[in-house]
C-alpha positions as CSV (number, residue, x, y, z in Angstrom):
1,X,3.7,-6.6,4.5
2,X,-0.1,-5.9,3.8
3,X,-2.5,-8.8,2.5
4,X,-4.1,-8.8,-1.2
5,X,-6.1,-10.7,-3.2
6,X,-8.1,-13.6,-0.8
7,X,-6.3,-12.3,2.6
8,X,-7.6,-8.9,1.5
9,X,-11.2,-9.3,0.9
10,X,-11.2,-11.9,4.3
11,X,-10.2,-8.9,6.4
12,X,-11.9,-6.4,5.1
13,X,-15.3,-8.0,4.4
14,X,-14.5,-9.9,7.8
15,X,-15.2,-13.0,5.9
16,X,-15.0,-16.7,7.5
17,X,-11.4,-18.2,6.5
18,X,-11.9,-20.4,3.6
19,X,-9.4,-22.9,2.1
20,X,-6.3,-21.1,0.1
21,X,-3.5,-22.8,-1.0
22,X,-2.6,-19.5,-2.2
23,X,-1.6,-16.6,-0.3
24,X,-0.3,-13.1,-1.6
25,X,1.1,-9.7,0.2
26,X,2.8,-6.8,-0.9
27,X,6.1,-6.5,0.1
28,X,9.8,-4.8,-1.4
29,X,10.2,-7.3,-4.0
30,X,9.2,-10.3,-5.8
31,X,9.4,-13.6,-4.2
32,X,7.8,-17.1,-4.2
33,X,7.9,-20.0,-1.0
34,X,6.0,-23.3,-1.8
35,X,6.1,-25.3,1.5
36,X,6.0,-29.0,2.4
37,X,2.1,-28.6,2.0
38,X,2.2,-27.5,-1.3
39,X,1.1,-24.1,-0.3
40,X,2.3,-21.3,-2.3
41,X,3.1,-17.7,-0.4
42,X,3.8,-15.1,-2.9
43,X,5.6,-11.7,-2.0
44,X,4.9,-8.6,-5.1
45,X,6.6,-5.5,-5.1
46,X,4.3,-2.1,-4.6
47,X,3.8,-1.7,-7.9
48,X,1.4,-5.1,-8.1
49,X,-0.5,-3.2,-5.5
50,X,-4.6,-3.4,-7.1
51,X,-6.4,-0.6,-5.4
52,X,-8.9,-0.3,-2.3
53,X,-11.5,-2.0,-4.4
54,X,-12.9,-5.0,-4.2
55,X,-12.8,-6.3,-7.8
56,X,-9.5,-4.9,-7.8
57,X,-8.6,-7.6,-5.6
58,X,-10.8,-10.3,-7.7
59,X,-8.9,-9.3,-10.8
60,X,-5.7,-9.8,-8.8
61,X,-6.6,-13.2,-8.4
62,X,-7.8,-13.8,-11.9
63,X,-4.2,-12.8,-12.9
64,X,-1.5,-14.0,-9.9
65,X,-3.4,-16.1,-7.3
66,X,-6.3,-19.1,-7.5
67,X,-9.9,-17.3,-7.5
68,X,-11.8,-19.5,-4.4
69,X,-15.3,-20.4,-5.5
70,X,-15.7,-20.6,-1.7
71,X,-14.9,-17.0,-1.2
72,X,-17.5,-15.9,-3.8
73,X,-19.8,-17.8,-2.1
74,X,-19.2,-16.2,1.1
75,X,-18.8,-12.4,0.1
């Protein structure tokens, strides 16, 4: 499965990790895990794929995962 939104822009901007409660990849269909932590891992199908882009991947937040303030600040 390949990374977007927040996991996306940390790899490819080699950004620090920051704190994400939050995570999203692209996988073969639609799924949603909340563990004991409260942490929400979110599997969307190919099709939710933004683009190589990195607003693409911002936007993509804005609409499916939680925007970090901290990952503005570090990008």
């Amino acid at each position: 499965m390949r990374p977007v939104g927040t996991q996306w822009l940390l790899k490819h901007y080699s950004l620090p990790e920051v704190v994400a409660t939050h995570r999203s990849r692209i996988g073969s269909r639609r799924q949603t895990k909340i563990n004991s932590r409260g942490e929400i891992d979110d599997v969307f199908p190919q099709n939710y794929w933004p683009g190589d882009h990195a607003l693409d991947h911002v936007e993509f937040l804005l609409k499916y995962g939680n925007l970090s303030l901290d990952l503005l600040e570090k990008g």
